[in-house]
N, C-alpha and C positions, 0 to 999 in steps of 0.2 A: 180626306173629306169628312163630312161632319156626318155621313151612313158608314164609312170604312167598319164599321163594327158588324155590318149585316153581313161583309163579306167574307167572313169567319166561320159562316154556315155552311157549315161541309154541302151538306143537301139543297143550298137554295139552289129556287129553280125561276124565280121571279124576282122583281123587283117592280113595284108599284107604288108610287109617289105623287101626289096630287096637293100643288099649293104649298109645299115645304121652304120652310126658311134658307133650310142649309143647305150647304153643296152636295149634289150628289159630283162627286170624284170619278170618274170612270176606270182610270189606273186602280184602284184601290179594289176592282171586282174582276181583274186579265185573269186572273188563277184559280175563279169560281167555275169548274171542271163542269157543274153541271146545270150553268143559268142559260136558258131559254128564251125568255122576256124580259124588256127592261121597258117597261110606261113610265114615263115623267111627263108630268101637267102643271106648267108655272111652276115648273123646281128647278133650279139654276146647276145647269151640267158643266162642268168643267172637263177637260181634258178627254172627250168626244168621240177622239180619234181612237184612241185605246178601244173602244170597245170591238173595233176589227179583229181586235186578236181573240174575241171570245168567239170560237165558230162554234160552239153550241147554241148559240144565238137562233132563233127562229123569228123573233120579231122586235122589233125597235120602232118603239113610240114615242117621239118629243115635240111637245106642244110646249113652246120658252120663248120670250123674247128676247133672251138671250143665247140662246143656240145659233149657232155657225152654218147658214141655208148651205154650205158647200158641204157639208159632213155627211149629209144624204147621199151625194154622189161618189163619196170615199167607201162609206159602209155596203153601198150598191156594190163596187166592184169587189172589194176585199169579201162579202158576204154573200153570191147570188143568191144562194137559195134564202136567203132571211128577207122576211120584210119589213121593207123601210118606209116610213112613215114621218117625219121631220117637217113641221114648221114655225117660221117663227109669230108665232101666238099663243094665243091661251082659252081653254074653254073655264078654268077656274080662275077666281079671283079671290083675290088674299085679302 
């Protein structure tokens, strides 16, 4: 994806995107050992589902018109204790 570079960061612990052109990837962040939050706002997520596998996760915020409304209910079970947050809209515009 067109952030896959962020996720090179030993240390990240976030990820906050508001209005971005490019894909955030989800696959490209499974082996970021210590990400917590991931906010997207009108940033086109691709591959969604991946982010199940990060259980250091504590919160997941997607506001897209292009996000998948059923991925809230994947990351619900795969995640309980994180909170989910998913819809398809947007508070920014491009």
């Amino acid at each position: 994806g067109d952030y896959a570079v962020l996720a090179k960061c030993p240390k990240l612990e976030s990820v906050a995107l508001m209005g971005c052109r490019g894909k955030f990837d989800a696959k490209d962040f499974v082996n970021c050992k210590n990400l917590k939050t991931v906010d997207l706002n009108g940033t086109v997520i691709t591959n969604g589902e991946q982010l199940a596998k990060i259980k250091t996760l504590t919160r997941v915020s997607i506001y897209s018109y292009s996000v998948d409304t059923t991925l809230a209910d994947k990351l619900k079970k795969a995640l309980p204790k994180c909170e989910i947050d998913i819809k398809q809209e947007q508070f920014f515009q491009n």
